[in-house]
Backbone bond lengths (Angstrom), bond angles and torsions (degrees), N, CA, C in turn:
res aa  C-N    CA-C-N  psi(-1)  N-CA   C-N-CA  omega(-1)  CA-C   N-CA-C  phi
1 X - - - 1.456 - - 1.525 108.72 -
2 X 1.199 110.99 118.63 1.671 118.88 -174.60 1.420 111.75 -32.80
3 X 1.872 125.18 -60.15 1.051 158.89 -172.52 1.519 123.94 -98.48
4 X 1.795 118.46 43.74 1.257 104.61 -156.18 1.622 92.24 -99.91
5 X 1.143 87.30 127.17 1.809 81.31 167.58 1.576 111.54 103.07
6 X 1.239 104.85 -31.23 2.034 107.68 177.40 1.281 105.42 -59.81
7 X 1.256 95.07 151.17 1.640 114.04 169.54 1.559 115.03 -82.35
8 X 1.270 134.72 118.83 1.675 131.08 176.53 1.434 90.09 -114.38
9 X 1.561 100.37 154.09 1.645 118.64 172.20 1.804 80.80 -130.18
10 X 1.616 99.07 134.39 1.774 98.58 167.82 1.312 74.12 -120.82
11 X 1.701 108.36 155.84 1.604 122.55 144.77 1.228 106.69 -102.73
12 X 1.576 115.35 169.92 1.686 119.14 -178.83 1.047 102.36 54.87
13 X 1.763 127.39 56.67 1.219 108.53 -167.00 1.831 104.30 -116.20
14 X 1.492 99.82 2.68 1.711 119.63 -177.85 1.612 102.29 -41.93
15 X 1.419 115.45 -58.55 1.291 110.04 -163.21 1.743 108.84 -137.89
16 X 1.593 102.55 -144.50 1.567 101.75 169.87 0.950 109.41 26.78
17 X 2.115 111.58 -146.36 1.278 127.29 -163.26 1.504 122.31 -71.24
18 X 1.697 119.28 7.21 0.867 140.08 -157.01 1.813 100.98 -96.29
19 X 1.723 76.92 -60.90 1.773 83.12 -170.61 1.734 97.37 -68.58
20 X 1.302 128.43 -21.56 1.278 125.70 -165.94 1.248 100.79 -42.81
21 X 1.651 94.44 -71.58 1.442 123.71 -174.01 1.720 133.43 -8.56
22 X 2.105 84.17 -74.36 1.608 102.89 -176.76 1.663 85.38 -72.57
23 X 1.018 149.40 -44.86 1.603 119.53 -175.05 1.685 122.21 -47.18
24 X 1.022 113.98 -31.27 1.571 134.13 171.19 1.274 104.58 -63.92
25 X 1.123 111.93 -55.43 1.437 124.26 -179.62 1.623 125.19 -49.71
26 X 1.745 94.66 -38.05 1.423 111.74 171.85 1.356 108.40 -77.72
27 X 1.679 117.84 -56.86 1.292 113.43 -178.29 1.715 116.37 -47.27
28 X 0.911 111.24 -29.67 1.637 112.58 177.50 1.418 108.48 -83.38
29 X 0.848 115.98 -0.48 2.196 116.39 165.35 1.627 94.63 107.78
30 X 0.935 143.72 17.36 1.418 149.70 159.91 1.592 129.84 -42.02
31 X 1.222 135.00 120.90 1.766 116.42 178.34 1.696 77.95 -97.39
32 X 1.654 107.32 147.68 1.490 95.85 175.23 1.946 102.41 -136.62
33 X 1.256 113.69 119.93 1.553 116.75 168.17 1.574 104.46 -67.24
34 X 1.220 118.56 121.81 1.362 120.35 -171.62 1.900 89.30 -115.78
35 X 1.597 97.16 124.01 1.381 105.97 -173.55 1.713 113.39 -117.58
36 X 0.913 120.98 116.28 1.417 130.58 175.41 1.266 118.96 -127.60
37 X 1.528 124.06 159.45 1.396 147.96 -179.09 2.198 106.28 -32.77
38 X 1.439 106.05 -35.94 1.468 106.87 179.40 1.458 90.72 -150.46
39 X 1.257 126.27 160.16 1.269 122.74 -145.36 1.622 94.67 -110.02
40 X 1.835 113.09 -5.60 1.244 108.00 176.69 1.323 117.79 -95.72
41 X 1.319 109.42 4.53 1.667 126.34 162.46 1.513 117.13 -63.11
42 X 1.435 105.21 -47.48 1.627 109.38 -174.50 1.528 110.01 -81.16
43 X 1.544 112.23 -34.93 1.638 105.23 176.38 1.726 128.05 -16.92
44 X 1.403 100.14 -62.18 1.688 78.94 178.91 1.789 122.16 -96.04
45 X 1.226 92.13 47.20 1.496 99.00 174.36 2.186 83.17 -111.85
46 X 1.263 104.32 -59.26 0.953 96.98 -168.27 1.228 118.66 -58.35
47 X 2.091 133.15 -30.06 0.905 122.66 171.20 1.872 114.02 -60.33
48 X 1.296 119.55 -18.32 1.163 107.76 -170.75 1.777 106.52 -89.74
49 X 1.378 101.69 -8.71 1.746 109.36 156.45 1.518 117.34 -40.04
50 X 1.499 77.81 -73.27 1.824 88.98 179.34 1.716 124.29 -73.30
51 X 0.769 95.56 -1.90 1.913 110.49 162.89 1.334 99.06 -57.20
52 X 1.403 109.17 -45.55 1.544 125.72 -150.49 1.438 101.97 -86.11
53 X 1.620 127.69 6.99 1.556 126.80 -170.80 1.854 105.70 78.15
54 X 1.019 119.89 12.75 1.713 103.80 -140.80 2.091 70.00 -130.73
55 X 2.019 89.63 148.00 1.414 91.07 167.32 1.396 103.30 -83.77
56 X 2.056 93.11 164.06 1.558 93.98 174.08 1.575 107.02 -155.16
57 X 1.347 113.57 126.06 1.979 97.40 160.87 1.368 106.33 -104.83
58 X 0.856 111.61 -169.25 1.527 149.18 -164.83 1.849 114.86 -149.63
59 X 1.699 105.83 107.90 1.236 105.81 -162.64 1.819 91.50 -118.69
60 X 0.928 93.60 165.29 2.001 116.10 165.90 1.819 89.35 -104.39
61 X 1.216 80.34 158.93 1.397 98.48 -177.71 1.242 131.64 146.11
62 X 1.753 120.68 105.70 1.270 133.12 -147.39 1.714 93.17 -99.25
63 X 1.465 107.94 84.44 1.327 122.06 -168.64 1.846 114.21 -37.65
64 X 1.628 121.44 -34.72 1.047 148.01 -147.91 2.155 86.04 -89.25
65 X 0.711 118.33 -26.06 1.693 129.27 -177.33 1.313 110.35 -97.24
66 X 1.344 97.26 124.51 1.707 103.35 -171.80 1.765 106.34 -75.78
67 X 1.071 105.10 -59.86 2.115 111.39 164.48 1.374 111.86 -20.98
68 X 1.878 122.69 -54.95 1.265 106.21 174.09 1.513 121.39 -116.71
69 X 1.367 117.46 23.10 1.474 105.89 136.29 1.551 119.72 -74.89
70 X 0.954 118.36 -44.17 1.512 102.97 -175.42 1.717 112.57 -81.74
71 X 1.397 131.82 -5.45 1.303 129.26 156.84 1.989 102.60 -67.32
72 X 0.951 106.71 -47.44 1.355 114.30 -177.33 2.111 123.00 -61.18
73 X 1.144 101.53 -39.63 1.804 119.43 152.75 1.499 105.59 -69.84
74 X 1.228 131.57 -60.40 1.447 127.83 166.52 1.593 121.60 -22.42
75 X 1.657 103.37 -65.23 1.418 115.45 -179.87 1.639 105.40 -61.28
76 X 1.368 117.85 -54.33 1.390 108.61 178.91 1.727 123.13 -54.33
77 X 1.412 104.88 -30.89 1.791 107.94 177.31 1.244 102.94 -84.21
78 X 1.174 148.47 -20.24 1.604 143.40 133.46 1.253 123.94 -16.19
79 X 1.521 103.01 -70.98 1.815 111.98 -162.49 1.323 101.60 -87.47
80 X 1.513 133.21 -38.51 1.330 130.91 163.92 1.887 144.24 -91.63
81 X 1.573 91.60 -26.08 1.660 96.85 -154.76 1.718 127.05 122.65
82 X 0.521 123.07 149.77 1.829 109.23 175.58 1.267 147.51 -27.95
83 X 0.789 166.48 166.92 1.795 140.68 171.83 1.680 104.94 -110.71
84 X 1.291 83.60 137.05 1.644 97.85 158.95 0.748 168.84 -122.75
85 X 1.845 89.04 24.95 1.584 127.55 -169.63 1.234 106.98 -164.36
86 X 1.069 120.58 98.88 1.749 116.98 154.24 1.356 134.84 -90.91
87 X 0.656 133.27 142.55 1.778 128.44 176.11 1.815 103.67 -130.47
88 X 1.224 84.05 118.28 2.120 94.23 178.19 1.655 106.24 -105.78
89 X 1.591 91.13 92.58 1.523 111.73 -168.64 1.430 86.68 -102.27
90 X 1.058 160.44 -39.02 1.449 154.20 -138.46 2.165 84.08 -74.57
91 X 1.477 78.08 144.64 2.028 98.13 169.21 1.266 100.67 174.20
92 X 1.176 97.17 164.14 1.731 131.24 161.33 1.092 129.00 -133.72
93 X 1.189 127.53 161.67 1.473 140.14 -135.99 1.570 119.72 -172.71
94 X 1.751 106.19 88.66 1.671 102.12 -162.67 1.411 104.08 -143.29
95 X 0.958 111.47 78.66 1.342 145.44 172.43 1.371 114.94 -36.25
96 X 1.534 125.10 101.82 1.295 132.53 179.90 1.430 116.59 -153.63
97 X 1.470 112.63 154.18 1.473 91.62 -166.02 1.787 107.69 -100.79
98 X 1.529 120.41 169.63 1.154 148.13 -135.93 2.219 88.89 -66.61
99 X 0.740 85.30 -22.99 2.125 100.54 -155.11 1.697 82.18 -79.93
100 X 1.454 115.30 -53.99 1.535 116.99 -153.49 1.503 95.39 -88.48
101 X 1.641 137.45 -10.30 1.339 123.58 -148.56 1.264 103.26 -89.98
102 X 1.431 94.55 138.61 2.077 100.85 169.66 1.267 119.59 -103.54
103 X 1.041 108.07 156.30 1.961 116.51 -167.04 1.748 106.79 -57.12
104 X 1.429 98.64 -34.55 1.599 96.90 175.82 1.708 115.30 -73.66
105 X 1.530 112.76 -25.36 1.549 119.87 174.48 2.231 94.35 -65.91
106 X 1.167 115.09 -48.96 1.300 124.40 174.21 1.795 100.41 -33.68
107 X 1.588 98.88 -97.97 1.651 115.71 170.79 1.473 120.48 -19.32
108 X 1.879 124.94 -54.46 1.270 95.40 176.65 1.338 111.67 -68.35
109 X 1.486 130.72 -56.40 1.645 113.55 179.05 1.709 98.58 -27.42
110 X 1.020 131.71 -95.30 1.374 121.97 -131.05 1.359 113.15 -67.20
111 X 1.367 117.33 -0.33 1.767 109.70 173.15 1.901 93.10 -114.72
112 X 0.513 135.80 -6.37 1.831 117.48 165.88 1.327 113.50 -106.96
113 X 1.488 130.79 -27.31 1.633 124.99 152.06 1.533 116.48 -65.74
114 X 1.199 103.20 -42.10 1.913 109.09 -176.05 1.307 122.94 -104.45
115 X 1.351 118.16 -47.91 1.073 98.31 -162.32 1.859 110.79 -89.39
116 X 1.152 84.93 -10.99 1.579 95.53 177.39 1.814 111.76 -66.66
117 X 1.070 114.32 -17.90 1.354 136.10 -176.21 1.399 103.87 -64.75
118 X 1.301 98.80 -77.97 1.709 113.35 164.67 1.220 105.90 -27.84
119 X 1.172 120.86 -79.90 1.217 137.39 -149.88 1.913 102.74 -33.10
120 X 1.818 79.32 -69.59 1.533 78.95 -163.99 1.615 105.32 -101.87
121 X 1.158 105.81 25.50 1.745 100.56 145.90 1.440 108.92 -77.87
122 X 1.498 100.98 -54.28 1.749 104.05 -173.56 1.654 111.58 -41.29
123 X 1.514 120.95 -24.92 1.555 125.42 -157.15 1.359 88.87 -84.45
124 X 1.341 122.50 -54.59 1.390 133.22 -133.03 1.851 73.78 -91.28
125 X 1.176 125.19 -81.78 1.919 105.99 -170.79 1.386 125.14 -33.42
126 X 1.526 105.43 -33.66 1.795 97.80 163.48 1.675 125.19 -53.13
127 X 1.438 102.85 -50.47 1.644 102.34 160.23 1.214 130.72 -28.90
128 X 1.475 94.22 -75.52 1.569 117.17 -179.68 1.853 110.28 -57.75
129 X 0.944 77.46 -49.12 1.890 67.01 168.39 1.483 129.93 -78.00
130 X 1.308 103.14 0.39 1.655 101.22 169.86 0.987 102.66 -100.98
131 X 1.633 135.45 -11.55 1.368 143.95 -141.83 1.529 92.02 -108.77
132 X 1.373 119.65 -42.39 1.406 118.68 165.01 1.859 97.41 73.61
133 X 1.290 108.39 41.20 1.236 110.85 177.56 1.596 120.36 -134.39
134 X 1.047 103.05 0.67 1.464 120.93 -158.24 1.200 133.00 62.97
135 X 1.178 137.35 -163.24 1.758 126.31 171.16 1.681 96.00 163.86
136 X 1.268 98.55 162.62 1.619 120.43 171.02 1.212 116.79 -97.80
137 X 1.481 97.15 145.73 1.987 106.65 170.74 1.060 109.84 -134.66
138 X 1.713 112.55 104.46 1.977 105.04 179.38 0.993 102.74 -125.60
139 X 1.576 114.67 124.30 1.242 138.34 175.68 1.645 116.53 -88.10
140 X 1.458 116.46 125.95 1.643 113.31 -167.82 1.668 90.54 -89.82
141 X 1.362 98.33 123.63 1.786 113.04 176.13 1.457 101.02 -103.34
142 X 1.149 119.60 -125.21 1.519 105.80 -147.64 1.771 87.16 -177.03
143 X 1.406 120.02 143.59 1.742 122.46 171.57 1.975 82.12 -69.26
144 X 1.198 122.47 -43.29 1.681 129.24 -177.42 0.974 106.87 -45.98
145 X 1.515 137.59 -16.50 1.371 122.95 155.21 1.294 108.20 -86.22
146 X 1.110 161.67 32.33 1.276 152.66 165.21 1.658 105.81 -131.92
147 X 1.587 109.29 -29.11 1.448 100.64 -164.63 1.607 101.68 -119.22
148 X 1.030 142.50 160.90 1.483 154.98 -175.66 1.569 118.96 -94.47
149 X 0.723 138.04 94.48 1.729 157.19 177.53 1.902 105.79 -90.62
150 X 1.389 113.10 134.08 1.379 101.87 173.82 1.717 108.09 -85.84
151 X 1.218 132.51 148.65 1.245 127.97 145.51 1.828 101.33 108.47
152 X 1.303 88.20 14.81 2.181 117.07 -168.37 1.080 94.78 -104.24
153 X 1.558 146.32 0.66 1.729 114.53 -150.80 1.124 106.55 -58.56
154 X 1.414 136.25 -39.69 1.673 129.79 -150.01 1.258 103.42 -83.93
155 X 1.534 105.52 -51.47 1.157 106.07 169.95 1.693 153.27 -46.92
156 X 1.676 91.85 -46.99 1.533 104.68 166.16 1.928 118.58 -71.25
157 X 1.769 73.54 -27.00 2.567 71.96 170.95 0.698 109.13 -73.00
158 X 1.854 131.73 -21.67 1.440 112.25 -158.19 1.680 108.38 -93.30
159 X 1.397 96.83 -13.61 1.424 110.47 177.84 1.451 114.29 -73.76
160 X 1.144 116.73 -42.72 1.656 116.04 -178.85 1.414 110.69 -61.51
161 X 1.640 107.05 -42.26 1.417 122.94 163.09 1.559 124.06 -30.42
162 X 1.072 109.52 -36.84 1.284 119.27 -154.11 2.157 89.13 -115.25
163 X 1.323 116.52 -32.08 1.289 114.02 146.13 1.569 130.02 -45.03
164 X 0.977 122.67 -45.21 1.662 141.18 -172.20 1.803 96.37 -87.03
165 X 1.296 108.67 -51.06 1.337 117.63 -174.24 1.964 96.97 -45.67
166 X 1.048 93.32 -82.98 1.668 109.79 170.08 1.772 121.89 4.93
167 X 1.713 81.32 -54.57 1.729 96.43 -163.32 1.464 99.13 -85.10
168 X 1.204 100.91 -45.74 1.567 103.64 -176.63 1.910 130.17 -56.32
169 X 1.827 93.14 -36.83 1.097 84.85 177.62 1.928 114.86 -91.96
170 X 1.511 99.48 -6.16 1.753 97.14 175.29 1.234 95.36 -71.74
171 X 1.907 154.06 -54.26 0.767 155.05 -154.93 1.931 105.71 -51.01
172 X 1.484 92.01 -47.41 2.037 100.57 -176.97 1.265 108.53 -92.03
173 X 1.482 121.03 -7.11 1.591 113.77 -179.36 2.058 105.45 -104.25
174 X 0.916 112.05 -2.16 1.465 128.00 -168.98 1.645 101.75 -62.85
175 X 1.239 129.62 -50.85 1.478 136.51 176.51 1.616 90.17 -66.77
176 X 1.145 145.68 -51.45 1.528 100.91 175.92 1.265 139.51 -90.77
177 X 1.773 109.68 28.47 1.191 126.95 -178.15 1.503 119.45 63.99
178 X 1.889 99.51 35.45 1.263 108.22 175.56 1.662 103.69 -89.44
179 X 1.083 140.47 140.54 1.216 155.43 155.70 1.698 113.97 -76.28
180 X 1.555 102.62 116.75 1.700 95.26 164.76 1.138 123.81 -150.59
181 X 1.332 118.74 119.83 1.429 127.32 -141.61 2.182 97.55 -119.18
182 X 1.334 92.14 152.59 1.679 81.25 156.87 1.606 124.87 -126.26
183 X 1.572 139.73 128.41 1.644 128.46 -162.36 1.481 78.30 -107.57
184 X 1.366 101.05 127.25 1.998 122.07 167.53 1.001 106.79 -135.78
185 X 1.837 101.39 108.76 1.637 116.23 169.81 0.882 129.00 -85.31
186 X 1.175 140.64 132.20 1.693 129.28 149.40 1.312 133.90 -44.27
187 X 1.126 134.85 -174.91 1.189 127.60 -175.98 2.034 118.74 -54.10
188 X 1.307 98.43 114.96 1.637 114.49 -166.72 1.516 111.39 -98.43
189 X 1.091 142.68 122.38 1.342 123.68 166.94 1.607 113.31 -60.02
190 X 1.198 132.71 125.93 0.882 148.81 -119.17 1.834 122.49 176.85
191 X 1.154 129.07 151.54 1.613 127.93 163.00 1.196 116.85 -66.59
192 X 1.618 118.00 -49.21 1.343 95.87 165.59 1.214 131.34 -109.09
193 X 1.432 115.90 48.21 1.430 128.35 165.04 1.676 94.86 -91.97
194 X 1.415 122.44 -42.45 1.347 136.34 -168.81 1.496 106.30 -51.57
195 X 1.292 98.79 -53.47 1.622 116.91 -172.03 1.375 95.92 -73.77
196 X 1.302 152.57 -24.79 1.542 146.79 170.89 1.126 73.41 -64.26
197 X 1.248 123.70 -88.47 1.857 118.68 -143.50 1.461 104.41 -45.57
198 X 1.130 137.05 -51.70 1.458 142.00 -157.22 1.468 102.88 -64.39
199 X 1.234 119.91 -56.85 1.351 141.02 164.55 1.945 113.48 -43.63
200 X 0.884 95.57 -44.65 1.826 99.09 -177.11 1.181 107.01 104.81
201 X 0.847 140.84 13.17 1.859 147.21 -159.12 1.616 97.86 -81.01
202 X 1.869 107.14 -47.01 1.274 110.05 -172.86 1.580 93.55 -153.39
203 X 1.565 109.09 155.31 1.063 136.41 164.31 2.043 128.17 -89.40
204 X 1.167 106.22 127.78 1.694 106.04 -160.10 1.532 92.99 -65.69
205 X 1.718 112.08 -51.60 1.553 109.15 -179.43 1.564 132.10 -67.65
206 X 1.657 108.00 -4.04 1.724 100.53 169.64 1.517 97.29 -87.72
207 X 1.445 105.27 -30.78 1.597 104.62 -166.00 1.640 107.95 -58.50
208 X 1.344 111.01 -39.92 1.456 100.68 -167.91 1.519 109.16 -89.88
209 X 1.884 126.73 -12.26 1.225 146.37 155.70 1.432 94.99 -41.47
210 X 1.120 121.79 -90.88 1.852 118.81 -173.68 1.735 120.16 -59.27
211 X 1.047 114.38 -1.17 1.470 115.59 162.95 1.691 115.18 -90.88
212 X 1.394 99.84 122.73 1.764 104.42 -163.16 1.398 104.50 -71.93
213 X 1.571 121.34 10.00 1.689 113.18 -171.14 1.515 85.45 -115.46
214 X 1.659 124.92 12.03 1.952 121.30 -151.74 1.339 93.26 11.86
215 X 0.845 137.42 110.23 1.807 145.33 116.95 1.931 99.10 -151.24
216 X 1.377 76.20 -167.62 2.059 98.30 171.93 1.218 109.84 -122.38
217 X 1.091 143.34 150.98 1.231 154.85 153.93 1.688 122.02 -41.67
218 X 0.877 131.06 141.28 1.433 131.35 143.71 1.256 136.28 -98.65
219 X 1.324 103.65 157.18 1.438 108.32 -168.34 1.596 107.70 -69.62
220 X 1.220 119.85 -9.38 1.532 123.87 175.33 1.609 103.41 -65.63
221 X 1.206 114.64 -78.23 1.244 127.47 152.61 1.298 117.53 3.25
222 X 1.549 132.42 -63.70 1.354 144.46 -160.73 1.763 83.39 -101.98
223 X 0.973 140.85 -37.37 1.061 120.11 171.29 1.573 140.64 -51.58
224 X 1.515 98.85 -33.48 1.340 117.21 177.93 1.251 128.34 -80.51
225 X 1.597 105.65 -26.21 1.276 120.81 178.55 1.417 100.21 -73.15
226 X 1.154 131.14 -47.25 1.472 135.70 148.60 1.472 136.11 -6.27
227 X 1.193 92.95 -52.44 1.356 103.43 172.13 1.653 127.66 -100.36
228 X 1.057 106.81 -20.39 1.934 127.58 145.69 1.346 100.11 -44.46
229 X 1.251 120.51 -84.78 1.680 116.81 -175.05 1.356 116.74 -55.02
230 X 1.476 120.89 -22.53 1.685 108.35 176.87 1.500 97.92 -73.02
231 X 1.564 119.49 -49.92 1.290 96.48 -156.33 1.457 112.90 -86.03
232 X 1.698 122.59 -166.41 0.951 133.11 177.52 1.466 130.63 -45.60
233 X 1.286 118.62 -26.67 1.699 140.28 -157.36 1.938 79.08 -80.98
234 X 1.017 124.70 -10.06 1.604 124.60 170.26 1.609 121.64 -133.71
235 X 1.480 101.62 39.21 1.394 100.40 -177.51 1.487 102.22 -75.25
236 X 1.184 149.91 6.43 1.321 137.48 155.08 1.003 131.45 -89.15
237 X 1.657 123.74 -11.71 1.236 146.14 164.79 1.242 115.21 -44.06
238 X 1.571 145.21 108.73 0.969 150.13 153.22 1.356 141.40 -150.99
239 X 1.431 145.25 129.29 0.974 153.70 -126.46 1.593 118.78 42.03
240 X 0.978 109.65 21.51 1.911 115.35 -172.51 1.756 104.07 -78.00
241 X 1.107 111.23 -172.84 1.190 126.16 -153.81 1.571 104.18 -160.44
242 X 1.164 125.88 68.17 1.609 135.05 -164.85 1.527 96.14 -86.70
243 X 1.643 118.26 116.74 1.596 131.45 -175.54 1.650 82.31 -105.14
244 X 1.382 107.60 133.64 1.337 131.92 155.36 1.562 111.31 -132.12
245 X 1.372 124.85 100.23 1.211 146.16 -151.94 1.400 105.29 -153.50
246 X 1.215 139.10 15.09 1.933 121.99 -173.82 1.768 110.24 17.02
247 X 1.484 110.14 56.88 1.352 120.58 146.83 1.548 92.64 71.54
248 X 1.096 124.09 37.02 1.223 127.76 154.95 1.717 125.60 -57.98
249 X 1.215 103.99 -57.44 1.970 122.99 -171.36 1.330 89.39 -78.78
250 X 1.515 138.88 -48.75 0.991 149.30 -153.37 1.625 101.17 -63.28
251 X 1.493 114.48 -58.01 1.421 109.63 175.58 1.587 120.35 -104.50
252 X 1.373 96.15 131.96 1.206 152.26 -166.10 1.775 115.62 -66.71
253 X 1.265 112.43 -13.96 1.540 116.24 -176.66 1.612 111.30 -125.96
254 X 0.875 111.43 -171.76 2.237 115.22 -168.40 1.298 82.22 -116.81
């Protein structure tokens, strides 16, 4: 098992691409702290951890707050040991256009796509650097950081953000054989792809019309790639920017 035995912290790990994730995470030999907004959100992601043979908690944790990310890395270097894999899956996504947007629609994008990033990258490299073992940091970006959507601003900045973020911090975390990569999907089936559709924001059949593979992604899918970049089979991987999109960015016409 690629991952038997490492420690993973996912955030946003309640549902969607979140819960996908740490299941991948498990299937690859993973113990995974599954961290969400109240810690009784993540429970049955985490019970389905341990379905999997694999340890698991279930944390609260308002990723965007520096006090309980690092109470929340604390609890995990407690019950296990250090981490050696994070993935900063936690985001939001609230789609309004530029005329109607309020500074607080601004603010949450940039502290639960970004700053939450920081946050608990910054936690998780303190580990790893005392741990003197190295470890991975993959942050889920967005094709929205690379490509332009109307009625996205917060969203698509916070994504590039977290693009730039990526490079910058593999570039200063590289001497301790930290790895930090970013996985940016395209349109995923997903909860809140559902809630676009439900909402009217977006349509499932243009979406999969302009995707050159027509379908959507799954969160299985983004999961796996996940676990490719944590483990070794990509120990050279760093500061990259891995687009999983079914030829979305790739083509160029409506």
């Amino acid at each position: 098992m690629k991952l038997q035995s490492q420690v993973a912290i996912v955030t946003g790990a309640s549902r969607g691409l979140g819960r996908a994730i740490a299941l991948e995470l498990a299937a690859a030999g993973a113990d995974v702290a599954c961290l969400a907004t109240r810690a009784e959100n993540a429970q049955a992601t985490a019970e389905a951890v341990r379905a999997m043979g694999r340890r698991a908690l279930a944390i609260g944790c308002r990723v965007e707050h520096s006090k309980e990310v690092d109470a929340a890395f604390a609890a995990v270097r407690d019950a296990w040991g250090p981490v050696d894999i994070l993935v900063n899956n936690a985001g939001i996504s609230q789609p309004t256009p530029l005329l109607a947007m309020t500074e607080e629609n601004w603010d949450l994008h940039m502290d639960v796509n970004v700053k939450s990033v920081f946050l608990c990258a910054q936690a998780a490299a303190r580990q790893m650097k005392d741990a003197r073992r190295g470890g991975s940091i993959i942050n889920i970006g967005s094709i929205l950081g690379q490509n332009a959507a109307p009625q996205t601003l917060g969203y698509c900045t916070s994504k590039a953000a977290v693009d730039h973020m990526t490079r910058v911090l593999a570039i200063e975390l590289a001497k301790y054989r930290i790895r930090v990569n970013c996985v940016a999907p395209g349109y995923v089936l997903t909860d809140l792809i559902d809630t676009l559709i439900a909402d009217g924001k977006i349509t499932r059949e243009a979406m999969e019309k302009r995707t050159p593979q027509h379908r959507l992604g799954t969160g299985e899918e983004i999961g796996k790639a996940v676990v490719y970049v944590a483990s070794e089979d990509a120990a050279f991987m760093t500061g990259h920017i891995m687009v999983l999109d079914g030829g979305w960015t790739a083509y160029g016409y409506l």
